[in-house]
C-alpha positions in Angstrom: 25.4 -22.5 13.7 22.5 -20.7 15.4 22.7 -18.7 18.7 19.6 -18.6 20.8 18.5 -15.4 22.1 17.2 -15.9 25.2 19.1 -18.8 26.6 22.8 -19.2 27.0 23.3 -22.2 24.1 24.5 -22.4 20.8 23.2 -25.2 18.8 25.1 -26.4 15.2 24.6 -29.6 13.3 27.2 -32.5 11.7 26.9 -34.9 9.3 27.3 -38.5 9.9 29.5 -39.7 7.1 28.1 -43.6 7.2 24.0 -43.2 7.3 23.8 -39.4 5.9 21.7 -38.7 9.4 22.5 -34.9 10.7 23.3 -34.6 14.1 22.2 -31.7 15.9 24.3 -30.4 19.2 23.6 -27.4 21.2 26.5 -26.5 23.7 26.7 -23.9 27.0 30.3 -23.3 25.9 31.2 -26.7 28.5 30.1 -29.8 27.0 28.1 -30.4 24.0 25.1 -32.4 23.8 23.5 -34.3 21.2 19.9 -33.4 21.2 18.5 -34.5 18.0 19.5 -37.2 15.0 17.5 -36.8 11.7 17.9 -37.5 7.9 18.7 -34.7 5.2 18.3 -32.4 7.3 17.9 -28.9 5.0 17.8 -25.6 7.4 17.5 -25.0 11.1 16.9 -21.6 12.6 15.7 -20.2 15.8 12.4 -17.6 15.9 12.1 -16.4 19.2 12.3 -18.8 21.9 11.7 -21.9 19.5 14.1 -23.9 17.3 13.2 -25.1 14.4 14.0 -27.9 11.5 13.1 -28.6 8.0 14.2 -32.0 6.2 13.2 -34.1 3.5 11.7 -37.5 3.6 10.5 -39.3 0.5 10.5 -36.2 -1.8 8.4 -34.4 0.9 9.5 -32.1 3.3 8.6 -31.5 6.9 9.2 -29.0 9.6 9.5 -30.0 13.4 10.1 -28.0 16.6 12.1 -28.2 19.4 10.4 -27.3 22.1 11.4 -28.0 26.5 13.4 -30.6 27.7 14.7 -31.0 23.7 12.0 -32.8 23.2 10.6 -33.3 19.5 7.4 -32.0 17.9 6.6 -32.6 14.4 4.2 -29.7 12.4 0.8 -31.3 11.1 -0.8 -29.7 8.1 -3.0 -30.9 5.7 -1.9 -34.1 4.3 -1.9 -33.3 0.5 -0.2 -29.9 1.4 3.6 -30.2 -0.7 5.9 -27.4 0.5 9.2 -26.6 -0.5 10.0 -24.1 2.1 8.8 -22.9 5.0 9.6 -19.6 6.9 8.9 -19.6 10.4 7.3 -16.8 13.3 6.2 -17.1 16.7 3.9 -14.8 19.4 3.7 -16.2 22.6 1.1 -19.5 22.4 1.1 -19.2 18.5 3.3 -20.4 15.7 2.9 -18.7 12.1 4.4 -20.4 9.1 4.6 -18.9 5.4 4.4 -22.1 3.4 5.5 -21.6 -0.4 3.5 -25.0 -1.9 5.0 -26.5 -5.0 2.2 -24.6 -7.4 3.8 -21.5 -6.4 1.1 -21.0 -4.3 2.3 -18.8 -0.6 -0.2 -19.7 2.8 0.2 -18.3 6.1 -0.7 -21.3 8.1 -1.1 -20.8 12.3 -1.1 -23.0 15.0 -1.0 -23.3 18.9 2.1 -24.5 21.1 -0.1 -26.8 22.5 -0.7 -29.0 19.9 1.2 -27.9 16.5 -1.6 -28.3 14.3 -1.2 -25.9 11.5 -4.9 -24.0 9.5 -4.8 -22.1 6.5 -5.4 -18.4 8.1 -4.0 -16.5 4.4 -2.9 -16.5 1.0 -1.7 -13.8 -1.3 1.2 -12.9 0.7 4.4 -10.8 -0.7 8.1 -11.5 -0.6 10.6 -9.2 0.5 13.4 -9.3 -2.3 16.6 -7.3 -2.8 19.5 -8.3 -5.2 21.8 -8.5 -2.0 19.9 -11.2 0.0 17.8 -14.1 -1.0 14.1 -13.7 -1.4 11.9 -14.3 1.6 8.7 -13.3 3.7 8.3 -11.3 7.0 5.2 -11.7 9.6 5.5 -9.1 12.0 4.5 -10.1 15.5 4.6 -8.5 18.8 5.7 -10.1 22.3 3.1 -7.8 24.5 0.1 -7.7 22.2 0.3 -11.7 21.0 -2.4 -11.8 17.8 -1.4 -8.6 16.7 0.0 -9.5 12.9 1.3 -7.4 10.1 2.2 -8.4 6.5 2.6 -7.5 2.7 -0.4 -8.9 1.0 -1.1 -8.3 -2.8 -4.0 -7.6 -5.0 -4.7 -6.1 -8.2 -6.8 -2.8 -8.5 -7.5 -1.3 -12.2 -6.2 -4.7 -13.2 -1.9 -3.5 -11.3 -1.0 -5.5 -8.8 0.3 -3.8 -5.5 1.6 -4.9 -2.9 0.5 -3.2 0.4 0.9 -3.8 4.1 -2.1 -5.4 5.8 -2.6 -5.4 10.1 -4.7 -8.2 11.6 -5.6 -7.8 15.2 -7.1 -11.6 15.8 -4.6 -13.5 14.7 -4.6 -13.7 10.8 -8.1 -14.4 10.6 -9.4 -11.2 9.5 -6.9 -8.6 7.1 -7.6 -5.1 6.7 -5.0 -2.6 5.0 -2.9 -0.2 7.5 -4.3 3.4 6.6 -1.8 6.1 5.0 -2.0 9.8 5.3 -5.3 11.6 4.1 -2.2 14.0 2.2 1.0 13.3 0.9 3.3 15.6 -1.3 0.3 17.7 -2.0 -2.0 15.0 -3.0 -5.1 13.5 -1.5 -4.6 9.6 -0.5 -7.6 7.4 -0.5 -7.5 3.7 -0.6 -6.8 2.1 -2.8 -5.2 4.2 -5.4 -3.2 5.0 -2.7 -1.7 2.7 -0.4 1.3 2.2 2.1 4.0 -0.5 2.2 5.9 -0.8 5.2 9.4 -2.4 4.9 9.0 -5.6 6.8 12.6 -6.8 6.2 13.3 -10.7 7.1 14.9 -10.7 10.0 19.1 -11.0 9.8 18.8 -12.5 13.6 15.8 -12.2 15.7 16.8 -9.2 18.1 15.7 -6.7 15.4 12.2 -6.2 14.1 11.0 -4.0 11.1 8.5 -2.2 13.5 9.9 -0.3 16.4 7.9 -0.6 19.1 8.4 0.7 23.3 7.2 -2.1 26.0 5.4 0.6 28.0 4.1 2.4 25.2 2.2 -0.5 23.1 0.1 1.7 21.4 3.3 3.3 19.7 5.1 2.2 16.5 7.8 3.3 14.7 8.5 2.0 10.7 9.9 3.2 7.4 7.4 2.8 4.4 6.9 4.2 1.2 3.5 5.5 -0.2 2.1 4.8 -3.9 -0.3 6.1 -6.2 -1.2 3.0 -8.7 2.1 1.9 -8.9 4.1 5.4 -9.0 6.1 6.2 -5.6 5.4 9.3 -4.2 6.8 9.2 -1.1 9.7 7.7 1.2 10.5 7.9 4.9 9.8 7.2 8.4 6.0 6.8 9.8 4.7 7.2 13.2 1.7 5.4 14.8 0.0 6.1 18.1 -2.7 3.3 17.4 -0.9 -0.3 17.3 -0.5 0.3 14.0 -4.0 0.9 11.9 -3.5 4.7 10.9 0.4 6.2 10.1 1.5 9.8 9.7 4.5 11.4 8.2 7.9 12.4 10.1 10.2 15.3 9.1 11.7 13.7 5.2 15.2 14.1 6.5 14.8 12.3 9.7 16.5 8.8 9.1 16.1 7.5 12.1 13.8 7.8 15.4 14.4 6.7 18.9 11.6 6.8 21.7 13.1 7.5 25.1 11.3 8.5 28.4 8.7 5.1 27.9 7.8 6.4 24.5 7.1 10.1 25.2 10.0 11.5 23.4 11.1 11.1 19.9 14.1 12.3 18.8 15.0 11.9 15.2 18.5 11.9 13.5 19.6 12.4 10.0 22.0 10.6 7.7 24.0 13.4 7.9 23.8 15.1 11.9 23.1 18.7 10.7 20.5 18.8 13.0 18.8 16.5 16.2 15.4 16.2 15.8 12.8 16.1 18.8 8.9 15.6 19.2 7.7 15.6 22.7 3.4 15.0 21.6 4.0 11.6 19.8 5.2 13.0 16.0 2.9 15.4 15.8 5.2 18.6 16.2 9.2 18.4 15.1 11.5 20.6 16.6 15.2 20.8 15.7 18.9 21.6 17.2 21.2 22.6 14.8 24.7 21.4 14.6 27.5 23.3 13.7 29.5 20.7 12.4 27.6 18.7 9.4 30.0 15.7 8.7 28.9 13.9 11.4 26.9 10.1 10.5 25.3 9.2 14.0 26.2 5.6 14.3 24.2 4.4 17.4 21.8 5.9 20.6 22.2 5.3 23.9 19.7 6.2 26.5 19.5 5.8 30.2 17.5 3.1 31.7 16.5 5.3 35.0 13.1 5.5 34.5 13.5 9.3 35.7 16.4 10.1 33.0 15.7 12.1 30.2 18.9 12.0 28.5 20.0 10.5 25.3 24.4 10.1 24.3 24.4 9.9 20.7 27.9 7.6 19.0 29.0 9.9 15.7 31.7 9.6 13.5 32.8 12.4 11.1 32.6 11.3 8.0 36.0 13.8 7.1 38.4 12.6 10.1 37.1 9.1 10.9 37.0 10.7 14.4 34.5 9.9 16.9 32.1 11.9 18.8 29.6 11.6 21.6 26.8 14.4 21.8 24.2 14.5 24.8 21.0 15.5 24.6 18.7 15.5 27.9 15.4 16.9 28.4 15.5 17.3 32.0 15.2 21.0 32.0 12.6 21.4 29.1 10.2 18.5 30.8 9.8 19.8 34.9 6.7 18.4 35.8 5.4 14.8 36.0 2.8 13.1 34.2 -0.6 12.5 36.5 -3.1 9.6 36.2 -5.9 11.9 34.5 -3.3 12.8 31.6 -3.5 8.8 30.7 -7.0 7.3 28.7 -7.3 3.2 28.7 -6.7 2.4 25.5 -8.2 -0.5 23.3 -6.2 -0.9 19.8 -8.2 -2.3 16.8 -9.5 -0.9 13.5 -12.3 0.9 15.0 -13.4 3.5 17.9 -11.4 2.9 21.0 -14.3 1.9 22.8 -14.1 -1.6 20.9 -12.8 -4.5 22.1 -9.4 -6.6 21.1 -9.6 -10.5 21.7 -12.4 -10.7 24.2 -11.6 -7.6 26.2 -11.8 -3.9 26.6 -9.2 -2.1 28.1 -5.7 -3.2 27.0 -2.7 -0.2 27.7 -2.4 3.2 28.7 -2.2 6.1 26.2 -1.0 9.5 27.2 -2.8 12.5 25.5 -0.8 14.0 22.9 -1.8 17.7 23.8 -0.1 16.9 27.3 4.1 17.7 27.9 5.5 16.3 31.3 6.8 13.2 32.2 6.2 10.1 31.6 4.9 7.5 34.2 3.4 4.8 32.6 5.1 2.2 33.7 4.0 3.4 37.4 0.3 3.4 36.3 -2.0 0.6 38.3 -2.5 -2.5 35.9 -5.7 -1.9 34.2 -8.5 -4.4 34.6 -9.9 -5.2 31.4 -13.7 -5.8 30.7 -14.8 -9.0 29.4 -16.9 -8.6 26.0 -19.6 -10.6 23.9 -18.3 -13.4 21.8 -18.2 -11.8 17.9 -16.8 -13.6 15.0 -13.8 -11.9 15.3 -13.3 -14.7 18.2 -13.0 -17.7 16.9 -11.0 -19.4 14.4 -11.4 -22.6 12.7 -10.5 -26.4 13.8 -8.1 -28.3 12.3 -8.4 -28.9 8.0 -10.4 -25.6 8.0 -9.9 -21.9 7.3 -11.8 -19.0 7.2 -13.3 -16.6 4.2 -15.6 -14.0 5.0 -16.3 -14.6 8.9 -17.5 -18.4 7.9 -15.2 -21.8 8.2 -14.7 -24.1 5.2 -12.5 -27.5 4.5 -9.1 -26.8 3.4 -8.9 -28.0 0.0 -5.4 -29.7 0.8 -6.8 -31.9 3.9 -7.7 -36.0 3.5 -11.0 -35.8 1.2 -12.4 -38.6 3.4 -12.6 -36.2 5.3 -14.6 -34.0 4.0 -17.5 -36.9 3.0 -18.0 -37.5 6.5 -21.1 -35.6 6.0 -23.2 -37.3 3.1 -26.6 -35.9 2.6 -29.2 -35.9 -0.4 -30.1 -32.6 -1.4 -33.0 -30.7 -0.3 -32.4 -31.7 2.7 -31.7 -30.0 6.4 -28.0 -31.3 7.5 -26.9 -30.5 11.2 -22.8 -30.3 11.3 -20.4 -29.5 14.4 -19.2 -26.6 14.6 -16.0 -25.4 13.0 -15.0 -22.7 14.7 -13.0 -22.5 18.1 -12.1 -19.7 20.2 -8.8 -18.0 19.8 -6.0 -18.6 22.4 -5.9 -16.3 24.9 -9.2 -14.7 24.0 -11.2 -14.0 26.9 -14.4 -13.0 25.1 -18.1 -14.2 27.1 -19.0 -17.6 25.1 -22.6 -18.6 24.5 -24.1 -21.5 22.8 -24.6 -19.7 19.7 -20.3 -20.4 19.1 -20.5 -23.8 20.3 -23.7 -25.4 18.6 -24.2 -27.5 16.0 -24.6 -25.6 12.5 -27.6 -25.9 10.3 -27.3 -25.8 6.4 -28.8 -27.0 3.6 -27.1 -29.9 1.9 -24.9 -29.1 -0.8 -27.0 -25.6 -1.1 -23.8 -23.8 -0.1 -20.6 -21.4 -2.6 -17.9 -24.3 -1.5 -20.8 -26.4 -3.7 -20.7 -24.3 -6.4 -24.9 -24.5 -6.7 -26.7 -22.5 -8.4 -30.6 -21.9 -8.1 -33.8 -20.3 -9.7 -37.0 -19.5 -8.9 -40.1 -21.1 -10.2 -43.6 -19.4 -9.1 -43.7 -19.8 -5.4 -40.6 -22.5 -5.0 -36.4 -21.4 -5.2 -34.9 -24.6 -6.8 -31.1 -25.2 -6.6 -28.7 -28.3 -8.1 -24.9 -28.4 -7.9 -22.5 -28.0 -10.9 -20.4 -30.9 -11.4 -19.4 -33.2 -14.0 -22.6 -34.3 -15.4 -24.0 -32.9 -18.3 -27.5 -33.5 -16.4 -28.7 -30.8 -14.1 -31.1 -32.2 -11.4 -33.1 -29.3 -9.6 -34.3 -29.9 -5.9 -36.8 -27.7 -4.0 -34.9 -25.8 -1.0 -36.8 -27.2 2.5 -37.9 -24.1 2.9 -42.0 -23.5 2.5 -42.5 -20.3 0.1 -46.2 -20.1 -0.4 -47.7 -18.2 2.3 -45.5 -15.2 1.2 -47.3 -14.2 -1.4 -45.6 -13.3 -5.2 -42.0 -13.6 -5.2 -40.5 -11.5 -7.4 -37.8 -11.8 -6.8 -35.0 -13.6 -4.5 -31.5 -13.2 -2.9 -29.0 -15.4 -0.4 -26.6 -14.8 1.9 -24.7 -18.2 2.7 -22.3 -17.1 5.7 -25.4 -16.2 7.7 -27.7 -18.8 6.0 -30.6 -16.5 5.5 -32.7 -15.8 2.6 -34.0 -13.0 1.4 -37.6 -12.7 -1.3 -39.4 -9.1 -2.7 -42.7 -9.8 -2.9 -45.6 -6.8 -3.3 -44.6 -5.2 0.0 -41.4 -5.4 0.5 -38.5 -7.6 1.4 -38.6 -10.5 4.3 -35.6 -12.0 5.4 -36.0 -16.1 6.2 -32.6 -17.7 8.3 -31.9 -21.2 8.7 -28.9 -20.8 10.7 -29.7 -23.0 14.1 -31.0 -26.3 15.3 -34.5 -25.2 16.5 -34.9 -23.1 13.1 -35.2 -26.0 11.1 -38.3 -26.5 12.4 -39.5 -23.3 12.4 -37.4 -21.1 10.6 -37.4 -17.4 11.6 -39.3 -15.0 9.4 -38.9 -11.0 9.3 -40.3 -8.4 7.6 -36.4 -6.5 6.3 -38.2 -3.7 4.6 -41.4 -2.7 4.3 -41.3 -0.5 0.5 -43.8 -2.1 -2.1 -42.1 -0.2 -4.8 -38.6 -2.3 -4.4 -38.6 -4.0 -8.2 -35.3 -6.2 -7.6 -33.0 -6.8 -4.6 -29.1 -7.6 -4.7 -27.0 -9.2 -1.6 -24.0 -8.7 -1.3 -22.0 -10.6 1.0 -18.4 -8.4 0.9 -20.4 -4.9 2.3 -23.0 -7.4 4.5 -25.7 -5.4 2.4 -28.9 -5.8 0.5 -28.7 -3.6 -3.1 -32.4 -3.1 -4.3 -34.0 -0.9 -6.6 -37.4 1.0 -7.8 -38.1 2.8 -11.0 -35.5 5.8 -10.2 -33.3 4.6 -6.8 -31.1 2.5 -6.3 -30.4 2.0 -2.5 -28.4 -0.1 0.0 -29.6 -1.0 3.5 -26.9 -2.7 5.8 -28.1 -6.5 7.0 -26.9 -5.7 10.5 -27.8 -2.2 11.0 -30.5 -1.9 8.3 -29.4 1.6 8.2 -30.1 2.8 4.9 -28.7 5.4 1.9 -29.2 6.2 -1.4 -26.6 5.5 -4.4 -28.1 6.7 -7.5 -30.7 8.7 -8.6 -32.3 8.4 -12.3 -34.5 11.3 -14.1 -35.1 8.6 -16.5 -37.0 4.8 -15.3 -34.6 2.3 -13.9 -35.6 -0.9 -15.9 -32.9 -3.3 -14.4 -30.1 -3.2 -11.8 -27.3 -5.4 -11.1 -24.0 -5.4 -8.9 -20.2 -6.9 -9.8 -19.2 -6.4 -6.1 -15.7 -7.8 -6.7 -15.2 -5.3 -8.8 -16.9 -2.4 -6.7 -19.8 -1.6 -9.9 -23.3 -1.4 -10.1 -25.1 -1.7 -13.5 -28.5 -0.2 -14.5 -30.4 -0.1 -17.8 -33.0 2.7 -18.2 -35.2 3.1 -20.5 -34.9 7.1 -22.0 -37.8 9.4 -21.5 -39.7 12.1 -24.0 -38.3 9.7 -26.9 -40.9 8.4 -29.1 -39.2 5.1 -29.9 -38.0 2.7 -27.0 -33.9 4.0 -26.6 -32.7 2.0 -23.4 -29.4 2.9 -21.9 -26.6 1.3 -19.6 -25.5 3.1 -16.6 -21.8 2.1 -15.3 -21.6 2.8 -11.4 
């Protein structure tokens, strides 16, 4: 039996004793109505304003919506996907669904209301598990800033796995981890020895949330988390955002509990035990404190007017002694005289970056009050702020159907019809033009060109998801695919080499399809990444520096590693700003670069020894 929160019906399900077939019935407390007749039906629940249903046909199980008018909808995924339980989120236009495969294996999977088809967006994902309940996963979304995500992810760092709360703010497609204090207990935090993990709880019913947030205030957030070091806890309690959730900061360790009143511009902090009330008036970042004569008190729940000018807060306590109850008041109406103005506001974009980026398309999102500012709040009497549109970025755009994305590029979900994936058969050493497989987020309003909508250029089968490898012969790069076949065939890239004089060496970025060679001057960067380049592929010089004795690109920093007889160096493919890593007294004789594992490795040869001592140099 399942009540749905935002309409006045209750649905519950029978079994029909003849065929096995579930019958599902939702009632307005007059009639009920049959709405729905399925077989083995296993689980229905509601998320938000969507019911949903998981049974099993054939050994295989399936998930379908109910969506207006009780009409039907069944989820598409890819068709060798095999899941044995899904757990189900919504935002608005989008639908995310944790999918725990039969290999163990946990996806996030997202899709639009408008047409139910379900991409891979994530994998790695954390349960939340406690002896009391049954194990299960969380996806924190948010009603009035839809593509905003959070969720525990793991990795493994020094060879530990953690477990560590990521924030996405397009929609699952890009994962960065939520940043901690710079100090904690004393000690200096710094990803990703030290990391924060939120307690994103599964839901009991869908009128709570794990993240407190204010629906004037979006830019503010309310959680309890704990903070590691490697796996040691150091530190337990509530944490206070003012940026949608990137960066978090501390509360007072006693406070239990916070509630935001006046729009979000007062916190006021209880206890387990009401010694004391705890108020902040600039966001968290200074605590106050009214002390309470009698300390048996538990506050059991918070009140707070709904008068947008009321300032005042009833708090419900029971002593814990006398089982009696008590009501204490607390109202800000005399401390807080004067009124917020316009000019104590700034127009606010969230993201991980400067505020003067943009979220989805657009810059200019909510209102933030300066936290150096005390009066009143009137943010929800502010004009509506007009947001600027922005340049399409990768952070824009998805993947189509039986794709999903790794490091800003798309790629064919392993678990979709392989038939599929043939359509494009090439030979290789050959140009190969395919459509494109991105699309542009829902409600993203970001400025499309045809860069997003083009056909892609690649080289056939010259690509990671290929697993090629290549080498360089004189003045040609070679490359052959590793497969089955005890034979190795080498193919010539279609790329002309000669007329860029000794290469010695030779690097390849395959997200943006360009290529980069050191010959005597320097390094030139070739791409091959649009129709008309095929032709006439474009040809830069990247860095002029005939000294450069071996170049490294790596595709997780979107850099170029390269060395010289004493310097190793980065230079950013973007920016192409520059900076030095290491420095040798002694000459650098080779360099190379582990980047999954963060480590650069150089061998030098010693100097002032009269036999040839050569040395390795961990980074």
């Amino acid at each position: 039996i399942k009540w749905h929160p935002k309409l006045p019906y209750l649905f519950f399900s029978t079994k029909y004793h003849f065929t096995h077939h579930f019958l599902l019935y939702k009632t307005n407390n007059i009639q009920p109505k049959k709405i729905l007749s399925i077989r083995n039906i296993l689980k229905f629940d509601i998320s938000g304003n969507i019911l949903w249903i998981v049974n099993e046909i054939e050994h295989v199980r399936k998930l379908h919506f109910i969506i207006e008018k009780d009409s039907v909808t069944e989820a598409i995924f890819p068709i060798y996907l095999k899941p044995i339980n899904f757990f189900v989120f919504n935002s608005i236009s989008d639908i995310f669904v944790i999918v725990l495969n039969e290999t163990r294996n946990i996806f996030l999977y997202s899709a639009s209301t408008l047409d139910y088809k379900f991409t891979r967006i994530g994998e790695l994902i954390s349960n939340y598990n406690e002896k009391t309940i049954e194990s299960c996963y969380d996806v924190e979304t948010f009603e009035k800033l839809p593509g905003l995500l959070m969720i525990n992810l793991e990795t493994y760092v020094k060879g530990m796995k953690i477990i560590f709360t990521a924030i996405s703010f397009n929609h699952g497609l890009k994962w960065t981890h939520i940043k901690a204090p710079n100090r904690v207990e004393n000690l200096t935090c710094e990803w990703p020895s030290c990391y924060l993990q939120l307690k994103l709880e599964c839901p009991k019913d869908y009128k709570t949330k794990s993240i407190k947030t204010n629906e004037h205030s979006l830019s503010t957030m309310i959680a309890y988390g704990t903070i590691y070091k490697g796996i040691k806890e150091i530190y337990s309690g509530i944490f206070v955002s003012v940026d949608a959730g990137y960066t978090w900061e501390l509360s007072p360790k006693l406070i239990n509990n916070i509630v935001m009143i006046d729009s979000g511009g007062i916190f006021i902090g209880l206890p387990k035990s009401l010694h004391a009330i705890y108020y902040s008036l600039n966001f968290g970042r200074i605590w106050k404190s009214v002390e309470i004569s009698k300390n048996s008190l538990i506050p059991m729940e918070v009140y707070y007017d709904t008068i947008k000018a009321s300032l005042a807060a009833t708090i419900i306590a029971v002593d814990d002694i006398n089982q009696k109850w008590y009501f204490l008041k607390i109202d800000f109406t005399n401390v807080i005289k004067n009124k917020c103005t316009k000019d104590d506001y700034e127009e606010y974009t969230i993201g991980v970056h400067k505020k003067a980026e943009c979220f989805q398309g657009k810059k200019g999102i909510t209102y933030r009050r300066r936290h150096d500012i005390v009066c009143r709040n009137i943010i929800h009497e502010l004009p509506k702020i007009e947001p600027i549109n922005c340049p399409c970025t990768s952070d824009d755009f998805g993947c189509t159907f039986g794709a999903f994305k790794v490091n800003e590029k798309c790629y064919w979900d392993p678990d979709v019809d392989i038939e599929k994936q043939m359509t494009y058969v090439c030979r290789q050493g050959e140009f190969i033009l395919r459509p494109s497989l991105v699309k542009k987020l829902s409600d993203d309003v970001c400025e499309l060109n045809n860069r997003w909508v083009n056909q892609k250029t690649d080289i056939c089968e010259f690509t990671e998801e290929h697993n090629s490898i290549s080498i360089l012969v004189g003045s040609k790069i070679k490359y052959t695919t590793v497969d089955d076949t005890y034979e190795l065939k080498f193919v010539d890239i279609p790329i002309a080499l000669r007329n860029h004089g000794f290469i010695k060496a030779y690097g390849i970025n395959f997200i943006k399809r360009c290529l980069y060679l050191l010959n005597e001057t320097g390094i030139i960067q070739i791409c091959y990444n649009a129709p008309e380049l095929i032709i006439q592929p474009t040809v830069k010089i990247f860095l002029h520096d005939p000294t450069v004795l071996g170049i490294l690109v790596d595709k997780i920093t979107k850099s170029i590693f390269y060395y010289n007889k004493t310097i190793i160096s980065i230079i950013n493919e973007n920016s192409q700003h520059r900076k030095t890593l290491y420095k040798s007294v002694d000459q650098i004789i080779f360099s190379t670069l582990f980047s999954s594992q963060g480590t650069i490795a150089c061998v030098y040869r010693v100097s002032g020894r009269a036999n040839k001592i050569y040395c390795l140099h961990i980074i």
